[in-house]
TIGUDO-732167 format. One record per residue (C-alpha): residue number from 1; residue in one letter; y, z, x. Coordinates in nm, 3 decimals. Layout:
{site NUM A {Y Z X}};
...
***
This chain:
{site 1 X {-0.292 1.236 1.378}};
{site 2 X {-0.426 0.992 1.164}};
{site 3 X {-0.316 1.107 0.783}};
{site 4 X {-0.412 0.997 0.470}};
{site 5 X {-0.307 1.122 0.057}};
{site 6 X {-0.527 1.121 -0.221}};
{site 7 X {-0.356 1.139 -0.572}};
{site 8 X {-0.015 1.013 -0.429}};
{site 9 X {0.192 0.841 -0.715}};
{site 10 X {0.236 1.173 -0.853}};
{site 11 X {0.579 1.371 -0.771}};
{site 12 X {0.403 1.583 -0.485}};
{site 13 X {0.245 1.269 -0.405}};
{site 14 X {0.516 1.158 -0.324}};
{site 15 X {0.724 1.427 -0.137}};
{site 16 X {0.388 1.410 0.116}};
{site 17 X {0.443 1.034 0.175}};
{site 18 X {0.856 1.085 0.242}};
{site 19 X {0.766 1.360 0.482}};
{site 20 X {0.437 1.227 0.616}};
{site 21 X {0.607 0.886 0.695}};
{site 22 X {0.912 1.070 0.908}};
{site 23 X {0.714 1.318 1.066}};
{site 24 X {0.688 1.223 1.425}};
{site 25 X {0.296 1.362 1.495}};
{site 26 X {0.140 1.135 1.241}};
{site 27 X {0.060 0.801 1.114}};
{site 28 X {0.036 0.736 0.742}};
{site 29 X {-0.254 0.540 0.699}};
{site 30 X {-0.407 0.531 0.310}};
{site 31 X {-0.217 0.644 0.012}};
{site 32 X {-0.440 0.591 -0.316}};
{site 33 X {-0.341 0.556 -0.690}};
{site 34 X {-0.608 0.505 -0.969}};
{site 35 X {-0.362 0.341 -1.181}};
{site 36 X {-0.157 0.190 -0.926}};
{site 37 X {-0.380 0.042 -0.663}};
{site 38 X {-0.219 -0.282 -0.533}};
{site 39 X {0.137 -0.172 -0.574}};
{site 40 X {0.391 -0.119 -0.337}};
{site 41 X {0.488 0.264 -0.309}};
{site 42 X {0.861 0.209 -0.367}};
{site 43 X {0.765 0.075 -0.714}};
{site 44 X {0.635 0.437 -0.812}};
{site 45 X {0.875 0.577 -0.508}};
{site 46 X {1.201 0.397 -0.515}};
{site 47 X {1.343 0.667 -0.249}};
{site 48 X {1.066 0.466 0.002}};
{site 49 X {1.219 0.130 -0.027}};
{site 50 X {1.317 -0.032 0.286}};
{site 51 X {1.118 0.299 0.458}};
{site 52 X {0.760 0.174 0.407}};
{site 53 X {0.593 -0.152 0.314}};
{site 54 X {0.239 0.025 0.227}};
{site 55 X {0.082 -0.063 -0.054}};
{site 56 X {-0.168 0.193 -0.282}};
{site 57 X {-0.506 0.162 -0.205}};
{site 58 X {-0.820 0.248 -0.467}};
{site 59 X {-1.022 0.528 -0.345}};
{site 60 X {-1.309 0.477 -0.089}};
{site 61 X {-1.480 0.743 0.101}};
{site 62 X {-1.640 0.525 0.341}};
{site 63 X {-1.270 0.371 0.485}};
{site 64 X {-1.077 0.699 0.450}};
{site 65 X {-1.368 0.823 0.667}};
{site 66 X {-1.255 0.549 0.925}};
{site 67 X {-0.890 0.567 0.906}};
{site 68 X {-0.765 0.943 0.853}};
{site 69 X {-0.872 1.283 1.023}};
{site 70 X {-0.704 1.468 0.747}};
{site 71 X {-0.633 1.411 0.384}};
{site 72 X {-0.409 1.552 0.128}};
{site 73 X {-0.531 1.580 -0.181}};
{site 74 X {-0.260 1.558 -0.454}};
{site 75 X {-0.460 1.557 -0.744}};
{site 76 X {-0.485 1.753 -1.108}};
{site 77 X {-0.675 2.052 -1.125}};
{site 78 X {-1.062 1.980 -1.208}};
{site 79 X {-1.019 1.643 -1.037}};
{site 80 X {-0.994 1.764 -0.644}};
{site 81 X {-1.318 1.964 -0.690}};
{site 82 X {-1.519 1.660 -0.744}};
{site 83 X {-1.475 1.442 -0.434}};
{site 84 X {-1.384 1.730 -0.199}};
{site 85 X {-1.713 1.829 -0.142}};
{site 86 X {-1.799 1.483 -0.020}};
{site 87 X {-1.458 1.483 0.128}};
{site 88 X {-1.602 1.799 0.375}};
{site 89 X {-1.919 1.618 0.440}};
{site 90 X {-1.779 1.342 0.625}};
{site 91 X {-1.596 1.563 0.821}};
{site 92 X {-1.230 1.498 0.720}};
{site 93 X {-0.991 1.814 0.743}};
{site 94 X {-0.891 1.882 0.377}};
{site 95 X {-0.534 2.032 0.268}};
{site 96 X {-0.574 2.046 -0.135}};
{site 97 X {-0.279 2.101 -0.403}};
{site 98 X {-0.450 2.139 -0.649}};
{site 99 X {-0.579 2.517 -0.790}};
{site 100 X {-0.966 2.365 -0.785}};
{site 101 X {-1.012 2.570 -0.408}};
{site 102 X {-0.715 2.868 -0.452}};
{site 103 X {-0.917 3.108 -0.616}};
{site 104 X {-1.208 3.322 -0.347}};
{site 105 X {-1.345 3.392 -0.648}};
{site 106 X {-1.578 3.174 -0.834}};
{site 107 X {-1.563 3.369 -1.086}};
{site 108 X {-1.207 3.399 -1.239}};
{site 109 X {-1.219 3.004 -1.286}};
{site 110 X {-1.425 3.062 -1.578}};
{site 111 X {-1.093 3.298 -1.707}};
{site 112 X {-0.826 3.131 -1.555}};
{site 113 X {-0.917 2.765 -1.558}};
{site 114 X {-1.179 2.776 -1.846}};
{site 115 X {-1.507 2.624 -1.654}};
{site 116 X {-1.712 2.757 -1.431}};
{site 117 X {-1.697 2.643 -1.079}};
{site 118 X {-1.882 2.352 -0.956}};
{site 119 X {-1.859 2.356 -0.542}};
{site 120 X {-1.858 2.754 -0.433}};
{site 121 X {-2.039 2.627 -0.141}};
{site 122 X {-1.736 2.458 -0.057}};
{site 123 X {-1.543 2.713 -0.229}};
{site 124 X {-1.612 2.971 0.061}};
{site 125 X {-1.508 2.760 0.298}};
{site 126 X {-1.099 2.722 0.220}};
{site 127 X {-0.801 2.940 0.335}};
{site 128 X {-0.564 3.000 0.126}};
{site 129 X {-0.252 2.892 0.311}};
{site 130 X {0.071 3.093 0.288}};
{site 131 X {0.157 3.050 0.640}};
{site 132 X {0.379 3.334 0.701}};
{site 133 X {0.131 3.554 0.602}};
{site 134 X {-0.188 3.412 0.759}};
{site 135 X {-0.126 3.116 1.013}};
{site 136 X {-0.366 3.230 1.249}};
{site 137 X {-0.616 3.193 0.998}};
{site 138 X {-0.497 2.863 0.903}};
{site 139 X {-0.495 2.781 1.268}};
{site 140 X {-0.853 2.793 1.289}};
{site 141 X {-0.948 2.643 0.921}};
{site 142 X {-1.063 2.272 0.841}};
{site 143 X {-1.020 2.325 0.506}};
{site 144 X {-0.677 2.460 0.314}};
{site 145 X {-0.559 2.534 -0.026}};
{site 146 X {-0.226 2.498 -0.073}};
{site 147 X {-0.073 2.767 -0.349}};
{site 148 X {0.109 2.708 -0.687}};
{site 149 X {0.440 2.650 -0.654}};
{site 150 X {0.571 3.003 -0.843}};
{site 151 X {0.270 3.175 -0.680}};
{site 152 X {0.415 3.109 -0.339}};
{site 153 X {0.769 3.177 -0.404}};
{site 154 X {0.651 3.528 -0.587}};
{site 155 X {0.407 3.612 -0.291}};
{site 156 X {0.685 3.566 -0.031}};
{site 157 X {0.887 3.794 -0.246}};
{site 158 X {0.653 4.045 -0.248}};
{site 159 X {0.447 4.069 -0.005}};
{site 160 X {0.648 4.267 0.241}};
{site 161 X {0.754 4.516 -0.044}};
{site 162 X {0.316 4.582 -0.075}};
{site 163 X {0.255 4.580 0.314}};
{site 164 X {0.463 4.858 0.379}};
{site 165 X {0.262 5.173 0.190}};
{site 166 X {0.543 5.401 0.206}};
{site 167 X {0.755 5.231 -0.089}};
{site 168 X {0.489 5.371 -0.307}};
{site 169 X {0.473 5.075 -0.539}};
{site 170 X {0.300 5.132 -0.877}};
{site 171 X {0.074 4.847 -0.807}};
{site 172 X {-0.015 4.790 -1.191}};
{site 173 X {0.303 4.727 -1.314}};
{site 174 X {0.405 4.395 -1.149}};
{site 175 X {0.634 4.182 -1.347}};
{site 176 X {0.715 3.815 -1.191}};
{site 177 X {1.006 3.616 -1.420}};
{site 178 X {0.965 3.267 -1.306}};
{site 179 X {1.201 2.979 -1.416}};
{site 180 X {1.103 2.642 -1.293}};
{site 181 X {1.279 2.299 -1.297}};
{site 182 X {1.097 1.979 -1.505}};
{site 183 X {0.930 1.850 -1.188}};
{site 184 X {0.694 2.151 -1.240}};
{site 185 X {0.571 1.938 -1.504}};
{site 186 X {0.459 1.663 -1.278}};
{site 187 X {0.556 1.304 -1.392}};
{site 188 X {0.330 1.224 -1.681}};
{site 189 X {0.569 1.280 -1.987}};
{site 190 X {0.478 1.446 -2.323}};
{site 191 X {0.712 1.509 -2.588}};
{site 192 X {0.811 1.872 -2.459}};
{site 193 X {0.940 1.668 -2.102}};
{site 194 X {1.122 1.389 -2.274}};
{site 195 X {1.466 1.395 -2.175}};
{site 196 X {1.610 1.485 -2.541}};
{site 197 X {1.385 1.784 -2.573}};
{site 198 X {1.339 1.895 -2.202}};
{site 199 X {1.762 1.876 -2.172}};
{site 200 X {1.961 2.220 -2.171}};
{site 201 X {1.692 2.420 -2.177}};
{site 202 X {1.551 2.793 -2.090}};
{site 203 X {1.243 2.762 -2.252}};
{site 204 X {0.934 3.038 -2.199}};
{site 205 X {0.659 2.806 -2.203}};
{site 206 X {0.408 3.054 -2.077}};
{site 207 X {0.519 3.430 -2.147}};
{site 208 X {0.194 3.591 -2.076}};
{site 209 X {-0.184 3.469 -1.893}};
{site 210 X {0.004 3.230 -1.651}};
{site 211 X {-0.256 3.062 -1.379}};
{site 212 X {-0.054 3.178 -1.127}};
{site 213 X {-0.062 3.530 -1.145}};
{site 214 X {-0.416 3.552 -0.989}};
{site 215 X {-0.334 3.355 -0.709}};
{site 216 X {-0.061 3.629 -0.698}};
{site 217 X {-0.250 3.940 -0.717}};
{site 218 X {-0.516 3.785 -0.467}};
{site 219 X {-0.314 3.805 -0.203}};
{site 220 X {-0.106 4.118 -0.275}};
{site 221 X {-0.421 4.294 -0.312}};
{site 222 X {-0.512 4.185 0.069}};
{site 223 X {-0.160 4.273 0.226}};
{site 224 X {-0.188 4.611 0.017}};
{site 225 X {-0.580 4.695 0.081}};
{site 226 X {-0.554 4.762 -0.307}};
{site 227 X {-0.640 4.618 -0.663}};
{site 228 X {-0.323 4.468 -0.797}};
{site 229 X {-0.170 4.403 -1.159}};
{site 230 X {0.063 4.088 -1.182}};
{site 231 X {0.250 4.054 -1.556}};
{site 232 X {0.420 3.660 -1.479}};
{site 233 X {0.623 3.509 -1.768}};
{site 234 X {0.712 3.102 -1.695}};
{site 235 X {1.048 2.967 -1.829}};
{site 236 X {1.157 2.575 -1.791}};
{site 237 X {1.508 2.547 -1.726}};
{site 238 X {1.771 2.255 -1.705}};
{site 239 X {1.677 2.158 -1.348}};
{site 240 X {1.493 1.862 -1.201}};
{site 241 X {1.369 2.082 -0.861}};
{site 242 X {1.384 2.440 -0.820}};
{site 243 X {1.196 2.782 -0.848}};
{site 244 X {1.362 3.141 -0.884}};
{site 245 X {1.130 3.430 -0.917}};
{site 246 X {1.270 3.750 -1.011}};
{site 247 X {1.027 4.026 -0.963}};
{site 248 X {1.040 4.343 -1.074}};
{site 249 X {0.869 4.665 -0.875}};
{site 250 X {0.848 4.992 -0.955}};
{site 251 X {0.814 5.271 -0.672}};
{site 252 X {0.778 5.670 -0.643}};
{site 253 X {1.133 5.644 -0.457}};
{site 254 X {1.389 5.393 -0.415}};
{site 255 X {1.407 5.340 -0.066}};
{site 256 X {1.727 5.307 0.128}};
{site 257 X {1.853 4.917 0.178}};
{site 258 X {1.851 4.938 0.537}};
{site 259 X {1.447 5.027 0.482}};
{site 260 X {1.409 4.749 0.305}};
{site 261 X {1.597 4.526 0.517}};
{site 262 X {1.348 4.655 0.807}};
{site 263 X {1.042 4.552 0.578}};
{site 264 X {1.138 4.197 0.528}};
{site 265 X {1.265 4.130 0.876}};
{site 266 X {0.906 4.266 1.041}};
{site 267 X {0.703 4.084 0.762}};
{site 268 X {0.888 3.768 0.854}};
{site 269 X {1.014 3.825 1.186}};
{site 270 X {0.944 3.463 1.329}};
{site 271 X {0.904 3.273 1.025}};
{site 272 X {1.154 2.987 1.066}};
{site 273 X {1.113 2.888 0.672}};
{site 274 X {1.195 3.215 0.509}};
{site 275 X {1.599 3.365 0.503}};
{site 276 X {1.712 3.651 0.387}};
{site 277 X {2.011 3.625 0.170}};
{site 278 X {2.184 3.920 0.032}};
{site 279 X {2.554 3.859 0.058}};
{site 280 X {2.862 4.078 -0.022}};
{site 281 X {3.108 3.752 -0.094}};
{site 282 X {3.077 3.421 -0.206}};
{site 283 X {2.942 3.241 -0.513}};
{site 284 X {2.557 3.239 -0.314}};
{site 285 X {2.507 3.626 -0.294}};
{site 286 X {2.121 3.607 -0.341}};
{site 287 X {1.884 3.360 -0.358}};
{site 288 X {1.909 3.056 -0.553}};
{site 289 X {1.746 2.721 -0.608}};
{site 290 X {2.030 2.499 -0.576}};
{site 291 X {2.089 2.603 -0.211}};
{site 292 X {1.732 2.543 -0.114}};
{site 293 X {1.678 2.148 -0.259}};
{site 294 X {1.537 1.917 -0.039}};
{site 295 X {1.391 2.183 0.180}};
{site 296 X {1.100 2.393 0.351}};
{site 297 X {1.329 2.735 0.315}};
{site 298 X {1.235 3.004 0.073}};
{site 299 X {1.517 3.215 0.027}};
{site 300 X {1.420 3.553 -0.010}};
{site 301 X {1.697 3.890 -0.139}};
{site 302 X {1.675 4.165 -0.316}};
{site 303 X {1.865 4.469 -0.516}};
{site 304 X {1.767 4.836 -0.570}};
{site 305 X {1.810 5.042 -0.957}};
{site 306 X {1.765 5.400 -0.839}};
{site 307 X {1.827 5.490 -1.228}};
{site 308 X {1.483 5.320 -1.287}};
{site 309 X {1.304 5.339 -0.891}};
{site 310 X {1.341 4.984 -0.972}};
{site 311 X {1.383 4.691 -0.678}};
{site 312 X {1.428 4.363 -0.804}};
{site 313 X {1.283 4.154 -0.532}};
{site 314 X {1.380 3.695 -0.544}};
{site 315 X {1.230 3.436 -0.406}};
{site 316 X {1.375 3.059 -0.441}};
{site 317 X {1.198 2.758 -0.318}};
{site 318 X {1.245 2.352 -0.394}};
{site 319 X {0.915 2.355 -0.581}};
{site 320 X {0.833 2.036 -0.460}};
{site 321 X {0.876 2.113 -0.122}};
{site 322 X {0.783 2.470 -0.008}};
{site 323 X {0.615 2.500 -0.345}};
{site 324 X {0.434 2.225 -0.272}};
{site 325 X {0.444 1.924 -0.015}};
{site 326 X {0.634 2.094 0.248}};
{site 327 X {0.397 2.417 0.225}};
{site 328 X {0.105 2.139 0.249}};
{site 329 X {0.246 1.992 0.595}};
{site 330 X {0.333 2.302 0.741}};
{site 331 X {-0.032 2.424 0.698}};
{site 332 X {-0.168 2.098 0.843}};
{site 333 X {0.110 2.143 1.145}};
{site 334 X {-0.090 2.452 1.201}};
{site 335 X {-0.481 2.313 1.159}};
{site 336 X {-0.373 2.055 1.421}};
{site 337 X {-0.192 2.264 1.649}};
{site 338 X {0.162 2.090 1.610}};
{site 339 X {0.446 2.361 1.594}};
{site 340 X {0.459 2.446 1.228}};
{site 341 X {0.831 2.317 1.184}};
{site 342 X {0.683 1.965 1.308}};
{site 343 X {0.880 1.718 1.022}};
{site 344 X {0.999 1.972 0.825}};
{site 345 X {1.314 2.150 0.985}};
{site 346 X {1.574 1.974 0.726}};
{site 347 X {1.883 2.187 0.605}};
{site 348 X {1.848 2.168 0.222}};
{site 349 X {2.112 1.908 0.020}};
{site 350 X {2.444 2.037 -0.078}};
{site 351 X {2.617 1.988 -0.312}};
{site 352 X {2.335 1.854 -0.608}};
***
């Protein structure tokens, strides 16, 4: 499979060339930079020296037609939207990271993303890829958007608790507490990500009307047949990778452990990339980032407050791996018929 990355000099960018180039069912063939065209991708990538003597490449249409069958496109949101419709005319397969084709709605750009959308032609035409919730759908797609990196973690979280109707969740009163290393910020630095200000840090940088929460209550609302209400609050912590959601669900009745044991196991019951951690000993008794670095795993646990018919569901994912690159190549493993773990199955770094 002939693979190429649009937008790659960016951190995801980048995690989709180190997997891309070790993953045995493809063959890197483009990688393009606007500001770097010419260069060598270990002088934006140092991690690729001595693993790849490829050079960025401008854009062109006309050769990526010629050399790739699918294309990543790693690029900031408003950007994907205008070459993927030309990208779907030539007839490339399309996995997009950006938040341009997330949405089924046109309409909640306009309130999440302040314009209104330019392509809902193409628009219709993406699947929103969480693949442990809808591979067969993803199976059959050309065109994939990959989700935001503390939507996906959330969803995974969640989603099992909203499938099963029994709990009884009080659907409108979703809270998602998201903390998210400084890669989340992408590599372009500001004064809030330089190191003196971005250092030691648990800054709420987005308390309420985070992006991410429609992406959330999009696809609850499918696994629950039901309109759902998603309050998200966005911290940046003193971590380069990393994602921990802590959600918070309220129910009628606090169900029994063992019930929701049962949930998660069915909801996830052959997905290699999630594991359920909820431990009695050890310093790891629920999910955390450190333990998932370098990684496709999302690490999913959770604890019951019968005081309050409260379960506190967590998801943690490398954000630029499940949240993002890894997600990306798992859903193309499934477009092309590869077996989803194709390039992926690493166990996470430990210690970092």
């Amino acid at each position: 499979m002939r693979v190429a990355v649009v937008g790659a000099s960016g951190y995801v960018g980048g995690e989709l060339l180190r997997l891309l180039l070790q993953h045995p069912g493809v063959e890197l063939t483009a990688a393009t930079s606007k500001g770097h065209a010419g260069e060598y991708l270990f002088r934006v990538h140092p991690n690729l020296r001595g693993v790849s003597e490829m050079k960025f490449a401008s854009y062109n249409l006309a050769k990526l037609t010629n050399i790739a069958d699918i294309v990543f496109t790693a690029l900031p949101h408003g950007e994907s939207v205008k070459l993927i419709p030309s990208l779907t005319k030539a007839g490339l397969r399309i996995v997009d990271m950006s938040a341009d084709f997330r949405l089924r709605d046109a309409s909640n750009y306009k309130m999440w993303y302040g314009y209104d959308h330019p392509a809902t032609d193409v628009l219709e035409k993406f699947v929103y890829a969480v693949p442990e919730l809808n591979r067969d759908r993803i199976r059959l797609a050309r065109f994939a958007a990959s989700p935001g990196c503390m939507a996906i973690t959330s969803i995974l979280a969640l989603a099992p608790l909203l499938e099963d109707r029994s709990f009884g969740v009080d659907s409108d009163h979703i809270v998602v507490d998201a903390k998210v290393g400084s890669s989340g910020s992408g590599g372009k630095a500001s004064l809030s990500t330089h190191f003196s200000e971005r250092y030691n840090v648990v800054r709420p940088y987005k308390p309420a009307g985070h992006r991410h929460s429609a992406e959330i209550e999009q696809v609850l609302a499918e696994v629950s047949g039901a309109p759902v209400k998603v309050s998200m609050s966005a911290h940046a912590v003193n971590m380069v990778r990393g994602i921990l959601s802590t959600c918070h669900v309220f129910m009628d009745k606090v169900p029994e452990a063992v019930d929701l044991w049962k949930a998660y196991r069915r909801a996830y019951r052959g997905s290699y990339f999630v594991r359920l951690v909820r431990d009695k000993d050890g310093p790891f008794r629920l999910p955390d980032p450190k333990t998932v670095i370098g990684s496709n795993f999302c690490d999913i646990g959770f604890e019951l407050e019968e005081r309050t018919h409260r379960v506190v569901a967590l998801g943690a994912t490398d954000n630029l791996i499940k949240g993002a690159a890894g997600n990306a190549i798992q859903t193309m493993n499934l477009m092309c018929g590869l077996d989803e773990k194709e390039g992926l199955a690493y166990a996470p770094l430990h210690p970092v």
